[in-house]
TORTI-144040 format. One record per residue (C-alpha): residue in three letters; x, y, z. Coordinates in steps of 0.25 Angstrom, whole numbers, padded with zeros to 4 digits, always signed. Each point is the difference from the previous one (the first is absolute). Layout:
! TORTI-144040
ALAXYZ ...
This chain:
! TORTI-144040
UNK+0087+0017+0142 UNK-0014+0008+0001 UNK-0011-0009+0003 UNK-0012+0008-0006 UNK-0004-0001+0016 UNK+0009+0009+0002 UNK-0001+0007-0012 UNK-0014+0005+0004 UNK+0003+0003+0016 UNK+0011+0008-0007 UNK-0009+0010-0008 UNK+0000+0009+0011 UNK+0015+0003+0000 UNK+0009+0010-0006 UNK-0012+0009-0007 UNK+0006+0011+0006 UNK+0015-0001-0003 UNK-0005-0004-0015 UNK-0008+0015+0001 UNK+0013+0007+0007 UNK+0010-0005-0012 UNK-0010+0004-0012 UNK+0003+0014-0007 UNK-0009+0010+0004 UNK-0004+0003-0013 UNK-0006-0015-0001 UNK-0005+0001+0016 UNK-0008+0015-0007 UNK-0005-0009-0012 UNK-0008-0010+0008 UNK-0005+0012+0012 UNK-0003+0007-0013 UNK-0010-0012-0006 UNK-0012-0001+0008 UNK-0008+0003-0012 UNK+0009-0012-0008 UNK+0000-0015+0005 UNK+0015-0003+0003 UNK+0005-0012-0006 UNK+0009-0010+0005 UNK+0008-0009-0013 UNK+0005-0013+0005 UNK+0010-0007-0011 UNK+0007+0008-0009 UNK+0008-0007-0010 UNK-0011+0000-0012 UNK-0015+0003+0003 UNK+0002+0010+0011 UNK+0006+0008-0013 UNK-0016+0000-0004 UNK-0004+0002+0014 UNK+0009+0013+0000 UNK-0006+0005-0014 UNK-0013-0002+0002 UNK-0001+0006+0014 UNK+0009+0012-0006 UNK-0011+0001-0010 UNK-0010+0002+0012 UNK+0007+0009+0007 UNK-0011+0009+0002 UNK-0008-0013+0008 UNK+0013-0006+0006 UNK+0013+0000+0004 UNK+0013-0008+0002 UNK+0003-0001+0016 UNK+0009-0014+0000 UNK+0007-0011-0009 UNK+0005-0011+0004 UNK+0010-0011-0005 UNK+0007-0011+0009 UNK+0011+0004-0010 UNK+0009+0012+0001 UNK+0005+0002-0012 UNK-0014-0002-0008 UNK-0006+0010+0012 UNK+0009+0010-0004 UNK-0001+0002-0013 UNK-0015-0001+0000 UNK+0001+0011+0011 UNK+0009+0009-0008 UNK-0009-0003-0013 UNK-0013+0002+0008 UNK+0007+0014+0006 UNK+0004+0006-0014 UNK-0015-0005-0005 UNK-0009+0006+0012 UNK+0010+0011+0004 UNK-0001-0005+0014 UNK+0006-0010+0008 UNK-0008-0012+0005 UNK+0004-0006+0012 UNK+0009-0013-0005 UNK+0001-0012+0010 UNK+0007-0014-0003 UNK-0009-0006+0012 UNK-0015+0003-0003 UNK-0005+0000+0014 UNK+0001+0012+0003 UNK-0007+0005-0013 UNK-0013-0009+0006 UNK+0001+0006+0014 UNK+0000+0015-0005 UNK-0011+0009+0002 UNK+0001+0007-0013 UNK-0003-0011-0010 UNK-0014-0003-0006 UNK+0004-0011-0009 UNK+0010-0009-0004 UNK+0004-0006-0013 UNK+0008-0014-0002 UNK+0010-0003-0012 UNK+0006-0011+0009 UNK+0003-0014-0005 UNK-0013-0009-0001 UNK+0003-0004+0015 UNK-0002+0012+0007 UNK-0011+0005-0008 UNK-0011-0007+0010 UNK+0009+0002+0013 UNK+0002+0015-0003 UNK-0014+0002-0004 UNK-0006-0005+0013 UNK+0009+0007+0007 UNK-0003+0012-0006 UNK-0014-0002+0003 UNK+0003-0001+0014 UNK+0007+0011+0002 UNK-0013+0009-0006 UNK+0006+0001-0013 UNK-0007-0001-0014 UNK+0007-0011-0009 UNK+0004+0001-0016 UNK+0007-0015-0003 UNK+0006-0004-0012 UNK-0007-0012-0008 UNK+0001-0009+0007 UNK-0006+0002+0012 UNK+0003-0013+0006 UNK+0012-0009-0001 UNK-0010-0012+0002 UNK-0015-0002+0001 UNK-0001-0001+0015 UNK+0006+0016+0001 UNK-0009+0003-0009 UNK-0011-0004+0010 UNK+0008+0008+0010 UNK+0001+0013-0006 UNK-0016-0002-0003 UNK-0002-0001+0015 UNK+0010+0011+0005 UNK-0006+0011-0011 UNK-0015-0006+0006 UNK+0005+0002+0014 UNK+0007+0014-0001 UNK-0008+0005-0011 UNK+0012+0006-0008 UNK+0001+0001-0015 UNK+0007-0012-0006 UNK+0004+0005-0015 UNK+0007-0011-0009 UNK+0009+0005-0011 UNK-0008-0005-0011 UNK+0001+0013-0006 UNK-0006-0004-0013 UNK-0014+0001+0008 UNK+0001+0015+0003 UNK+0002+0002-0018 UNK-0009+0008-0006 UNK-0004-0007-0012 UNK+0003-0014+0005 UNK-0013+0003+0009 UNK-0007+0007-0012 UNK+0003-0012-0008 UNK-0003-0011+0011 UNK-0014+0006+0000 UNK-0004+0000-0014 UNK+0006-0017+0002 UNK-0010+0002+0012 UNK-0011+0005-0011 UNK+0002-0010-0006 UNK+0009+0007-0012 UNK+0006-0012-0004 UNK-0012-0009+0004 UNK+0001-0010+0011 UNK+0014-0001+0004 UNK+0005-0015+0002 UNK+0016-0001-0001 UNK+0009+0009+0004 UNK+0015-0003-0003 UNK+0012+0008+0008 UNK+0015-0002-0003 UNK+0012+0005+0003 UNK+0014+0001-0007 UNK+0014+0003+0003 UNK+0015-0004-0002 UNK+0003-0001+0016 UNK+0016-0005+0000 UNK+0005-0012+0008 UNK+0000+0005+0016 UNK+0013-0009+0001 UNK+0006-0009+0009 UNK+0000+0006+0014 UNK+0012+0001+0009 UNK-0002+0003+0017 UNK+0008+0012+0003 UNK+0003+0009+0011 UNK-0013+0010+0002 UNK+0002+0011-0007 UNK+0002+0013+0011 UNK-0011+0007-0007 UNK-0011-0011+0001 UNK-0007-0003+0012 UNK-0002-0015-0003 UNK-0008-0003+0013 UNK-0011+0011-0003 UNK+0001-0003-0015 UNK-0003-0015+0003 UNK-0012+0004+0010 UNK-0011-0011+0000 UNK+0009-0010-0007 UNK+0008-0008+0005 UNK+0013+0001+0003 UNK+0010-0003-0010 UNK+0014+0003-0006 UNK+0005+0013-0008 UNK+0002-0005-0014 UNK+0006+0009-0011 UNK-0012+0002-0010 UNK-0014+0000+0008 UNK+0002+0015+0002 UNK-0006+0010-0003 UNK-0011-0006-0011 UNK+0005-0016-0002 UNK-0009-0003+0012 UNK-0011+0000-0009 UNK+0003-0015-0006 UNK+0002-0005+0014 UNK-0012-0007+0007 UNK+0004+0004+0016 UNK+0000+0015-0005 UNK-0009+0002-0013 UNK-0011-0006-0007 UNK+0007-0003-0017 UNK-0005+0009-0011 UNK-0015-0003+0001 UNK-0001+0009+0010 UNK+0010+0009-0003 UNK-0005+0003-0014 UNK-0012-0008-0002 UNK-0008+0006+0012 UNK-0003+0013-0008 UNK-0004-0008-0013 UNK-0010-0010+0007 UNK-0005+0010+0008 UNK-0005+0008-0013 UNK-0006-0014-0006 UNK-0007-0004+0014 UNK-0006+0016+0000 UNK-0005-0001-0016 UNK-0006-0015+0003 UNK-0007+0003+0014 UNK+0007-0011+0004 UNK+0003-0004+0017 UNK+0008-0013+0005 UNK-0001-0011-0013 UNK-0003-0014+0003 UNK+0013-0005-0005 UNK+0013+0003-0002 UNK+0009-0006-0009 UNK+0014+0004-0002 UNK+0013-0005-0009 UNK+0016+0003-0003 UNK+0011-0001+0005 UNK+0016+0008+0000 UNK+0004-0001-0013 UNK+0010+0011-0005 UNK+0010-0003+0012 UNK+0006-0008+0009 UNK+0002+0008+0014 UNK-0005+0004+0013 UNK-0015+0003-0004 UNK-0009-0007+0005 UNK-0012+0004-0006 UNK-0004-0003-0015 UNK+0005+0011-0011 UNK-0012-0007-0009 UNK-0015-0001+0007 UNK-0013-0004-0007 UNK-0014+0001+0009 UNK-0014-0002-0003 UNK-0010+0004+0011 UNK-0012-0008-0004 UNK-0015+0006+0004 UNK-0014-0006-0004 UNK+0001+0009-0011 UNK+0012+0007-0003 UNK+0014-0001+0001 UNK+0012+0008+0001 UNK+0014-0003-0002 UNK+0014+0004+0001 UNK+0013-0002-0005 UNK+0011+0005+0006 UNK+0015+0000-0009 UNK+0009+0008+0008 UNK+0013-0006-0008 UNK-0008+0000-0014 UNK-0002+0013-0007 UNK-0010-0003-0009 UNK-0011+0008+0000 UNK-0015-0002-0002 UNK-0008+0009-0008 UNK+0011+0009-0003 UNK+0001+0003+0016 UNK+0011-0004+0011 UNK-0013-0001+0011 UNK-0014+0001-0002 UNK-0013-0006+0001 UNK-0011-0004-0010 UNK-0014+0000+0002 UNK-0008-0009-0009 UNK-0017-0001-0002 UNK-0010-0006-0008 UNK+0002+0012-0007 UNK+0014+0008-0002 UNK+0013+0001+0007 UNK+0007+0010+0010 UNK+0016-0001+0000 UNK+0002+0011+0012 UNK+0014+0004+0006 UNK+0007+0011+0006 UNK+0002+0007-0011 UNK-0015+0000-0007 UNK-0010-0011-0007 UNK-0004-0005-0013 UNK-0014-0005-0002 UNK-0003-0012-0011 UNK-0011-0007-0004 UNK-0007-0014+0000 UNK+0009-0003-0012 UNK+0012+0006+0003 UNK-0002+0014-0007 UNK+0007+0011+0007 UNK-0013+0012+0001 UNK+0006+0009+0013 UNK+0015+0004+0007 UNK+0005+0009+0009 UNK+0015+0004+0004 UNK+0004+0008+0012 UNK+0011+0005-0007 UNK+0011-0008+0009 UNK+0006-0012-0003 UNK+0004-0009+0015 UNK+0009-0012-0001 UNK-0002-0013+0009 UNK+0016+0004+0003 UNK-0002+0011+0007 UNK-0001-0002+0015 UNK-0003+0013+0005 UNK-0013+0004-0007 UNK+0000+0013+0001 UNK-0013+0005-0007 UNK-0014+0007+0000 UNK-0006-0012+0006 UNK+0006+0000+0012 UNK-0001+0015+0001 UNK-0017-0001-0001 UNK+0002-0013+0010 UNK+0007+0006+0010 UNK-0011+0014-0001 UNK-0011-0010+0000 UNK+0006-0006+0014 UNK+0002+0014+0005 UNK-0017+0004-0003 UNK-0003-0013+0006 UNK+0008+0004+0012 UNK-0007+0014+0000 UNK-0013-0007-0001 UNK+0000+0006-0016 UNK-0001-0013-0007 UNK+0000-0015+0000 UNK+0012-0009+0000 UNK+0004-0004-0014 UNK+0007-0011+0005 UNK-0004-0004+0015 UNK+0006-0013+0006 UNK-0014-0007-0001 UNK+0000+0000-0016 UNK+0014-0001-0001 UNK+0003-0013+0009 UNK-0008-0009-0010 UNK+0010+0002-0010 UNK+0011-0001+0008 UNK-0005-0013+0008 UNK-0004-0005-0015 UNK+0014+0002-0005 UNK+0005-0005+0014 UNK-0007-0013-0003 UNK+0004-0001-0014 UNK+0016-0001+0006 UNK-0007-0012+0008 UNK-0006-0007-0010 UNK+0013+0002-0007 UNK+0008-0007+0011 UNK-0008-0010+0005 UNK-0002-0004-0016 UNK-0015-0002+0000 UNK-0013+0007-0002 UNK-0007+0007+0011 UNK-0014+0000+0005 UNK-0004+0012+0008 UNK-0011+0004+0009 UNK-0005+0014-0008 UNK-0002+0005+0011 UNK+0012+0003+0006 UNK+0010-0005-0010 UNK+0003-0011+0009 UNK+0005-0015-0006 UNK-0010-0011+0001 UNK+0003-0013+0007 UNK+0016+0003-0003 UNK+0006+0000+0013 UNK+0014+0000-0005 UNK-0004+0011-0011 UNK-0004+0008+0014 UNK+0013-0002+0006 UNK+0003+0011-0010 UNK-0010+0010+0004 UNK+0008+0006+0011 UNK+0016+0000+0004 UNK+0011-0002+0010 UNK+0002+0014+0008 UNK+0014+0002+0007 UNK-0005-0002+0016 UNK-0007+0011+0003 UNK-0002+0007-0012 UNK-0012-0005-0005 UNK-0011+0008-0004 UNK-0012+0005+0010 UNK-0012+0007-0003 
C-alpha cells in the first residue's frame, strides 16, 4: 500500500527513467514548447477526451506533455487516440507522480473520480502547477476550504470545469438578466434528466491487472475490489463520488446562482429518494432542493433515472423576474415574457444530450483558452475556485440535508450549518491514514 506519505517523498523518483523510455519524437515536442504551456491530463476514461480536444484546439498556446490513468488499459487507448489527434506522443504514466515532479509541466488538469479531485488539485499546487478541476472541485465542503487555502498560499490558478461560464452568449445574456432584461430576477429553477441503468449488485473479485487499486482508491479508505464500481459507477457510491447533484446539477446551479447574484443561501432544503432500482447506489436517482435566501430562491431537481424533460430540454435552467423568463442551456435560450409569451430565442446550431459523458464542445474549448490567458496574465478566470466552491459546497450541503432528512440553517458566511453538530459531522471525511489533505 502507498500511503500518500510516501507518495509525496516519492515525487523525486524515477523522472529520468520515465524521460529515457519516451520517443524522441514526444521528448522534441515538449523541448520544443517553450512558447506553449505543457499540460498534464490526469484521468482518462471520459472527460480527459475533452481535456484532449480542447487543448488540441489550442495548440498554438499549449501542448500535451503527460496523461495519466491508474488504469492500463484505459491509458492506452487514450494514449493512442491522443497520438493520432496531436501527432505527437505524450508521455503516458499509470502512476502520476512522476507527471507532478517533472520540470516540464505548467498545469495540470483532473478527470479523476470526485475523490481525487481535491487531493490531486493540491498536490498540483504544490508542486508549482496551475490546476484545471472538474466540477466538482471538492468531494466534500471541508476540501473545498482546502483547495481555497492551497491556491491562496501558492498562488496558482484554480480553474473549475464549469465550462458553461467561459460561453459566449450565456455571458451576453446573464448581463442583460444583470440589466435588468427580465426585471428583477427572483427564482431560478435547474434540472436535470436522464435514463441512467441499474449499476447492479456488486460482486468482490480478484483486481484486475490493469487497475492499480491502491492508487485509484487514494484518500479513501481501503476497501475490497468489487465488479461494477469501475470505471464510472463510483459516482452513486458515497466513499468515492458525490450522487448526480454534483455530477450534473453543479453546472446548472451554477448558472441560476450567476443569473440571481446569489452567495451561500440561508436554508437549504432537500427531498427524494432511490426509486427506479434496487441496487448498490447509494445515493438518490430522484433529488428535489430549495436554497432559501431573504428574497429569492433557487431550486433543483435532479432525475437521473426519469427522462422526462422540462421545457423541452434534458438539462437547463430557468430564470424568472418580475418581468419575463430566460430558459438558457448549453445549446442556446429562449426569452418569455410576464405572461408566458415567447418574444426572443437563440440556437447554437448543436443539440447535447444529458447522456453524453464526454462533453466534447465549444465550451470547453473557450474554457480551457480562457485558463490559458489567465495563466499568461491575458485574462481573468471564468471559473476560479473562489466562485466555483459556493455552488459546489451549496450542492455538497444539499446531499446533507438529504441524508440527515431535515432542513438546514447556515451561516451565509461560509456556508457552514448552524447549531447542527451532527449535520457538521458531514462537512468533512475519513481519509485513509496519511492521506489526508494538507495545504
Amino acid at each position: 500500500m502507498i500511503s500518500r506519505r510516501t507518495f509525496v517523498n516519492g515525487l523525486a523518483v524515477g523522472v529520468a527513467g520515465s524521460a529515457l523510455s519516451s520517443t524522441a519524437k514526444s521528448y522534441a515536442q515538449i523541448l520544443g514548447a517553450n512558447d506553449r504551456l505543457n499540460f498534464a491530463i490526469n484521468g482518462l476514461n471520459g472527460r480527459g477526451y475533452a481535456h484532449l480536444s480542447a487543448l488540441k484546439n489550442n495548440s498554438k498556446t499549449a501542448r500535451i506533455a503527460y496523461c495519466c490513468d491508474v488504469d492500463s488499459k484505459i491509458l492506452a487507448r487514450f494514449a493512442g487516440a491522443a497520438e493520432r489527434e496531436l501527432g505527437y506522443a505524450p508521455r503516458a504514466e499509470q502512476d502520476f507522480r512522476r507527471m507532478l515532479d517533472s520540470k516540464d509541466v505548467d498545469a495540470i488538469t483532473v478527470a479523476t473520480p470526485d475523490h481525487w479531485h481535491t487531493p490531486l488539485a493540491v498536490l498540483g499546487l504544490k508542486a508549482g502547477k496551475h490546476v484545471y478541476v472538474e466540477k466538482p472541485s471538492s468531494q466534500n465542503a471541508r476540501e473545498g476550504e482546502l483547495l481555497l487555502a492551497a491556491q491562496e498560499k501558492y498562488k496558482k490558478c484554480v480553474q473549475v470545469g464549469d465550462q458553461q461560464r467561459s460561453s459566449d452568449y450565456t455571458i451576453a445574456m446573464i448581463g442583460k438578466i444583470h440589466d435588468g432584461y427580465i426585471g428583477e430576477p427572483y427564482l431560478a429553477k435547474a434540472w436535470y434528466a436522464n435514463t441512467r441503468l441499474s449499476m447492479g449488485t456488486g460482486k468482490h473479485a480478484p483486481v484486475p491487472e490493469n487497475l492499480n487499486w491502491d492508487l485509484w482508491q487514494g484518500p479513501a479508505p481501503r476497501s475490497e475490489y468489487k465488479d461494477n464500481i469501475h470505471p464510472y459507477n463510483w459516482h452513486w457510491l458515497r466513499r468515492y463520488g458525490t450522487g448526480e447533484t454534483l455530477n450534473n446539477g453543479t453546472h446548472e446551479v451554477d448558472i441560476c446562482r450567476w443569473a440571481l447574484q446569489a452567495e451561500y443561501p440561508e436554508s437549504v432544503t432537500a427531498t427524494g429518494g432511490r426509486y427506479q432500482f434496487k441496487d448498490d447506489w447509494q445515493f438518490y436517482d430522484t433529488l428535489v432542493t430549495s436554497f432559501g435566501y431573504k428574497d429569492k430562491t433557487i431550486s433543483w431537481e435532479g432525475r437521473c433515472c426519469q427522462g422526462m424533460k422540462v421545457y423541452d430540454r434534458d438539462r437547463g435552467s430557468a430564470i424568472m423576474g418580475t418581468k419575463g423568463t430566460v430558459v438558457i442551456d448549453r445549446d442556446g435560450y429562449d426569452v418569455y415574457d410576464w405572461k408566458g409569451k415567447q418574444i426572443d430565442k437563440f440556437r447554437t446550431g448543436k443539440t447535447t444530450s444529458s447522456s453524453d459523458t464526454l462533453g466534447i464542445d465549444t465550451m470547453t474549448d473557450a474554457h480551457f483558452a480562457n485558463f490559458i490567458g489567465a495563466i499568461k496574465g491575458e485574462a481573468k478566470l471564468s471559473s476560479p475556485i473562489q466562485i466555483a466552491n459556493i455552488t459546489v459546497t451549496m450542492l455538497l450541503l444539499s446531499n446533507i440535508a438529504y441524508f440527515m432528512d431535515r432542513t438546514l440553517h447556515l451561516d451565509t458566511r461560509n456556508g457552514h450549518v448552524k447549531n447542527d453538530p451532527e449535520a457538521m459531522k458531514l462537512w468533512g471525511r475519513e481519509y485513509e491514514r496519511g492521506w489526508e489533505v494538507t495545504v
